[in-house]
C-alpha positions as CSV (number, residue, x, y, z in Angstrom):
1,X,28.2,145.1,90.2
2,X,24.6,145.5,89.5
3,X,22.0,142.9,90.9
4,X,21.6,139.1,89.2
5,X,19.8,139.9,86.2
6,X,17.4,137.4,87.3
7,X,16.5,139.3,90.3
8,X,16.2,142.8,88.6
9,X,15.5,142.9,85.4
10,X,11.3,143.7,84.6
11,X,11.1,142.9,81.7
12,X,14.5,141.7,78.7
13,X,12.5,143.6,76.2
14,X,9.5,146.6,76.5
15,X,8.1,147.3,73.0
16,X,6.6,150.5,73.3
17,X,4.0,152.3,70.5
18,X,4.8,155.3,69.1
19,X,7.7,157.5,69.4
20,X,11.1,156.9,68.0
21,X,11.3,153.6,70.6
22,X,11.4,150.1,69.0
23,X,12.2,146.6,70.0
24,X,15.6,146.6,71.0
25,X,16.1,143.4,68.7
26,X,16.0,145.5,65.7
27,X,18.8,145.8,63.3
28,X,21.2,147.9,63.5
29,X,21.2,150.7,61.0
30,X,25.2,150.5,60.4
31,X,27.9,150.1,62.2
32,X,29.5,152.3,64.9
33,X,32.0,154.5,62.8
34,X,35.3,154.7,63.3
35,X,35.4,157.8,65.2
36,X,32.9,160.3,65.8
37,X,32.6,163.8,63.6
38,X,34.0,165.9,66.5
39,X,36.7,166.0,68.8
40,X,36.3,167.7,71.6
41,X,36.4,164.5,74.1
42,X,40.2,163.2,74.0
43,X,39.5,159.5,74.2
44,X,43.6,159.3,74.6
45,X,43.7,161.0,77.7
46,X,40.6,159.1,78.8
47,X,42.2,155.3,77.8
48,X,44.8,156.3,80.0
49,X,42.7,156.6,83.2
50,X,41.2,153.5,82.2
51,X,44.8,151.8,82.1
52,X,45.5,153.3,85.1
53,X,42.8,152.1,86.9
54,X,43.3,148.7,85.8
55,X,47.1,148.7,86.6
56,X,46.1,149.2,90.0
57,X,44.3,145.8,90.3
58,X,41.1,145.2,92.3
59,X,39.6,148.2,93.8
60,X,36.7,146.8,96.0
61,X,35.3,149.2,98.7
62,X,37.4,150.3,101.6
63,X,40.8,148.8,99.5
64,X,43.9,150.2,99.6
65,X,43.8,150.2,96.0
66,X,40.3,152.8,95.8
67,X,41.5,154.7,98.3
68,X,44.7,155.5,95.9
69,X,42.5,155.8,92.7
70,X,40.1,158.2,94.8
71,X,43.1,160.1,95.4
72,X,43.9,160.3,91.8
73,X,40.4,161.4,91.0
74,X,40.0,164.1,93.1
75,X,43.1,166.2,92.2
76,X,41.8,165.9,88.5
77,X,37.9,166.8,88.8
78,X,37.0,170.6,89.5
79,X,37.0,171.6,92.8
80,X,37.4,168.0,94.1
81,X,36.7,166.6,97.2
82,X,35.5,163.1,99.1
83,X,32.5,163.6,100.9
84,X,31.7,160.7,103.2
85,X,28.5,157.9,103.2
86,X,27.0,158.0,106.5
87,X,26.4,154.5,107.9
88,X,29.4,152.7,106.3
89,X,32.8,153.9,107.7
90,X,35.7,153.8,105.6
91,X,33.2,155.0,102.4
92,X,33.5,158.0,100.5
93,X,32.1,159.4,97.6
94,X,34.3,161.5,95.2
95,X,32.9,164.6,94.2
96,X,33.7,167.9,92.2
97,X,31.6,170.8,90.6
98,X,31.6,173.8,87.7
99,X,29.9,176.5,88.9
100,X,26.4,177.5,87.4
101,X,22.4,178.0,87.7
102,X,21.2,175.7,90.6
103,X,19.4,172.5,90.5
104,X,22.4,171.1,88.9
105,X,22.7,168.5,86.4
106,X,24.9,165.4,87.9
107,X,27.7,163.2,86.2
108,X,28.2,160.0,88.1
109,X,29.9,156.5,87.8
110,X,31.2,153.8,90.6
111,X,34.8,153.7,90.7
112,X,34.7,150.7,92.7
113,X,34.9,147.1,91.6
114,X,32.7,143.8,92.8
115,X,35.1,142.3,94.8
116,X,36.4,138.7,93.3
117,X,39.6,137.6,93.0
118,X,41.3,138.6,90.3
119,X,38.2,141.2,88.7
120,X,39.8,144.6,87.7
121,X,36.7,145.8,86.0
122,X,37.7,147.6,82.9
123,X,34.8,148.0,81.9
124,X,32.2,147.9,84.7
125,X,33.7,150.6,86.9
126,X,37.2,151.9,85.5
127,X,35.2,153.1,81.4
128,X,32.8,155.3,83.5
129,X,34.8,156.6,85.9
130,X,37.5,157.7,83.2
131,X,35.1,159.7,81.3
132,X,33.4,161.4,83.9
133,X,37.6,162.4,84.4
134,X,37.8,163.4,80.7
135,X,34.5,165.1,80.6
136,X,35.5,167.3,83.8
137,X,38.5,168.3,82.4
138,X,36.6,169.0,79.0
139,X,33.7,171.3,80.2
140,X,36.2,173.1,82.8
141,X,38.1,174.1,79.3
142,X,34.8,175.3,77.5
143,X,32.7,178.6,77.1
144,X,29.5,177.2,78.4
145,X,26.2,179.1,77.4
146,X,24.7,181.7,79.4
147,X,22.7,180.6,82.1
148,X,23.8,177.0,81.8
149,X,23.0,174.7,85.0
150,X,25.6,173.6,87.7
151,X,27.2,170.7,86.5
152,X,28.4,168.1,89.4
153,X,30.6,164.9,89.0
154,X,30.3,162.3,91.3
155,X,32.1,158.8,91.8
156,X,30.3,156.5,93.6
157,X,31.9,154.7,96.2
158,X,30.6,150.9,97.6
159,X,28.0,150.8,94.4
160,X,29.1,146.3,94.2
161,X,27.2,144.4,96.4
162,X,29.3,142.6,99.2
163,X,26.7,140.2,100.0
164,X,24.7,138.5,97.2
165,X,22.2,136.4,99.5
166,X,20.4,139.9,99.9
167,X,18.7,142.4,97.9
168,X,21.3,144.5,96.1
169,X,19.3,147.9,97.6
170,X,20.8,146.8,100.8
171,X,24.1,145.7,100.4
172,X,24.6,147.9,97.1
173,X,24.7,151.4,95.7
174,X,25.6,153.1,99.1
175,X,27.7,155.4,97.9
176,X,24.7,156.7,95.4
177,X,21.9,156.3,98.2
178,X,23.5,158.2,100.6
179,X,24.6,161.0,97.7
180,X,20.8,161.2,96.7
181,X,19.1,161.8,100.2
182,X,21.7,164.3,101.4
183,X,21.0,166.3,97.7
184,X,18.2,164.8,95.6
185,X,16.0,168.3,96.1
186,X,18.6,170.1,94.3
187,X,19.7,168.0,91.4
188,X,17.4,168.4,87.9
189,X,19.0,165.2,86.1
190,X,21.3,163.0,86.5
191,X,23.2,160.7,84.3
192,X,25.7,157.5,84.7
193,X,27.8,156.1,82.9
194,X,28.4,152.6,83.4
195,X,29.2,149.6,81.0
196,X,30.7,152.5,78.1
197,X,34.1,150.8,76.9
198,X,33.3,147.8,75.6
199,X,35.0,146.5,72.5
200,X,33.1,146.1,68.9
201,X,30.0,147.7,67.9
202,X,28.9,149.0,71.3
203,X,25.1,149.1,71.0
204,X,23.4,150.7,74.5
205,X,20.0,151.1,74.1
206,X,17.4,152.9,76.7
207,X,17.7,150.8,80.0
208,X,13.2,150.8,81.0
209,X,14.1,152.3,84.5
210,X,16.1,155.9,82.8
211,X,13.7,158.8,81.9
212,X,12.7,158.3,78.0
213,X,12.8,162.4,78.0
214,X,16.2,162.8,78.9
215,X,17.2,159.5,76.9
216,X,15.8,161.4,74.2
217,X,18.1,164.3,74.2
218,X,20.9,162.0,74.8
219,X,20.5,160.1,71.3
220,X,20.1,163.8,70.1
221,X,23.4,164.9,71.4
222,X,24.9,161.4,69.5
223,X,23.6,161.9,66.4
224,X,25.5,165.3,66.6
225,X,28.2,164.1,67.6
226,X,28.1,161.4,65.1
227,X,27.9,158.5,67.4
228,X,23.9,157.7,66.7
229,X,24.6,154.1,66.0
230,X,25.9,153.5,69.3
231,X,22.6,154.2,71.4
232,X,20.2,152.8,69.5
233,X,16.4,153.1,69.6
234,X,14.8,150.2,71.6
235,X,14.3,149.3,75.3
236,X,15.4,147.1,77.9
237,X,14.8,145.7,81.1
238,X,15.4,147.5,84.2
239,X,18.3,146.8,86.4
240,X,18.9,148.2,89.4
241,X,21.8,150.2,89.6
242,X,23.2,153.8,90.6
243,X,20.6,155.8,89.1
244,X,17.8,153.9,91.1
245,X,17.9,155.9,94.4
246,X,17.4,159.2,92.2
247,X,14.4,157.9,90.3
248,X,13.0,157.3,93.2
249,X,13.1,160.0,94.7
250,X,11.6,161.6,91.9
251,X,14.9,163.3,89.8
252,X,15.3,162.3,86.0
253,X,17.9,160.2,85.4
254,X,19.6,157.3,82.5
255,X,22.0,155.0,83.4
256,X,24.1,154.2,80.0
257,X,24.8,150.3,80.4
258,X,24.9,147.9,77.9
259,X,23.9,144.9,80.1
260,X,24.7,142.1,77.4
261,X,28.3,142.7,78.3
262,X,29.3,138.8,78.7
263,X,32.6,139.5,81.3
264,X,29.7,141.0,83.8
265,X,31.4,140.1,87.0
266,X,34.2,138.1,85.3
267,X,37.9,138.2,85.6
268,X,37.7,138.5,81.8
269,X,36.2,142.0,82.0
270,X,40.2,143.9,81.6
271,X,42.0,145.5,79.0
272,X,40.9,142.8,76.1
273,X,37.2,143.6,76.9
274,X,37.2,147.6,75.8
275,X,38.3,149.6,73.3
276,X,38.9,153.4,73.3
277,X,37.1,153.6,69.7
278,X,33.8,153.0,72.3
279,X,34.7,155.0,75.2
280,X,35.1,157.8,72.7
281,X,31.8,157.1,70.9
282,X,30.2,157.5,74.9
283,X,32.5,160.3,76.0
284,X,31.9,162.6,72.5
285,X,27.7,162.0,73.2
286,X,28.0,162.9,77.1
287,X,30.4,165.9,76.7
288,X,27.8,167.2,73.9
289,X,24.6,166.3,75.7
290,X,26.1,168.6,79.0
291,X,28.2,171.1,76.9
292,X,24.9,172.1,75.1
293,X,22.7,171.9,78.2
294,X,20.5,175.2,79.1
């Protein structure tokens, strides 16, 4: 999915004076609760595009089997549509919008899976890609306030590697390179949601590469939403991953992934890996961080 941690990862952990960041390694506070003091994100409906996705087996780039699930996306984001990756044939993003004030703030995740025998990524690909579904459907249903931004989801096609003798930035995130060059100058933030299903006390603290300002108004938005304990303060190392073609072209972004996850790129990462408990303690923070947005 995302590079060898070996390969991309600056640093395991950053301590950082001052602010509200501290060693990742600290204690948690409590744990997660049992569900979150809204409900405004049906984790229900969500679990069942995660299911889905799974039932459909592996999904790798240019499959039969993501060229069926992008068809399922797109009827159910707004105004959906594929838009294609130049350079890599058979590739295509899936993208819809709600209208609003321009730059726009994107939603991503990868809907495709690293492609191994066996790997149905229920976690690393089919959790994000089911609440960015859920979240769509969410904000498309809400009063938004006035003058609120553009909001744009996007799933990433071709984000897994297919040749791991290279560096991931060539063989990997296509789908999100090409999405950032073609629209970069008009996109204020971005955010993607990537390892946010898995099972027990999901702890995802601030991955170094995401912006610590936006990352700050995310963990705002949880402790709203009752969810604080899932996004803990504390950072990690870098990986390289969707987000990494925006940061560098200078657009704010955070990348939710809890890289500890131990079925990374194992057939063990299915339905016994996640739990809708966490996808709803992710999906309840994202829905509030963009519902709120101004």
């Amino acid at each position: 999915m995302i590079a060898l941690p070996a390969v991309v990862v600056v640093a395991l952990v950053l301590l950082l004076a001052g602010g509200d960041e501290q060693p990742a390694s600290e204690p948690a506070a409590a744990t997660a609760p049992a569900r979150t003091t809204v409900d405004r994100f049906d984790s229900a409906r969500a679990w069942k595009h995660l299911r889905h996705q799974v039932e459909l087996g592996p999904r790798p780039a240019g499959s039969p089997a993501l060229a069926e699930l992008a068809a399922y996306a797109r009827e159910r984001l707004p105004r959906g549509r594929y838009e294609s990756v130049p350079g890599h044939p058979g590739l295509r993003n899936v993208v819809g919008r709600i209208r609003g004030r321009k730059p726009a703030v994107v939603l991503a995740a990868h809907y495709d899976t690293k492609d191994l025998p066996g790997f149905v990524g229920a976690n690393d690909g089919a959790g994000g890609t089911a609440a960015v579904l859920e979240i769509a459907r969410a904000l498309r249903r809400m009063k938004r306030p006035r003058g609120a931004p553009e909001i744009r989801f996007v799933l990433f096609d071709g984000e897994e590697a297919t040749d791991d003798s290279r560096p991931f930035l060539e063989t990997g995130v296509r789908g999100s390179t090409a999405y950032a060059k073609r629209h970069a100058d008009d996109i204020r933030a971005l955010v993607l949601l990537d390892f946010i299903a898995e099972k027990g006390a999901m702890r995802i603290p601030r991955e170094a590469g995401s912006d610590p300002k936006l990352w700050g108004r995310l963990r705002a938005a949880a402790r709203r939403v009752g969810a604080g304990s899932a996004f803990p303060a504390g950072v990690v190392g870098e990986v390289i991953d969707d987000h990494t073609p925006f940061v560098r072209r200078g657009v704010p972004a955070i990348d939710l992934i809890d890289f500890t996850f131990p079925c990374w790129h194992r057939t063990c990462d299915d339905l016994s890996a996640v739990s809708e408990r966490s996808l709803d303690l992710s999906g309840e923070t994202v829905l509030e961080l963009l519902r709120s947005w101004r």
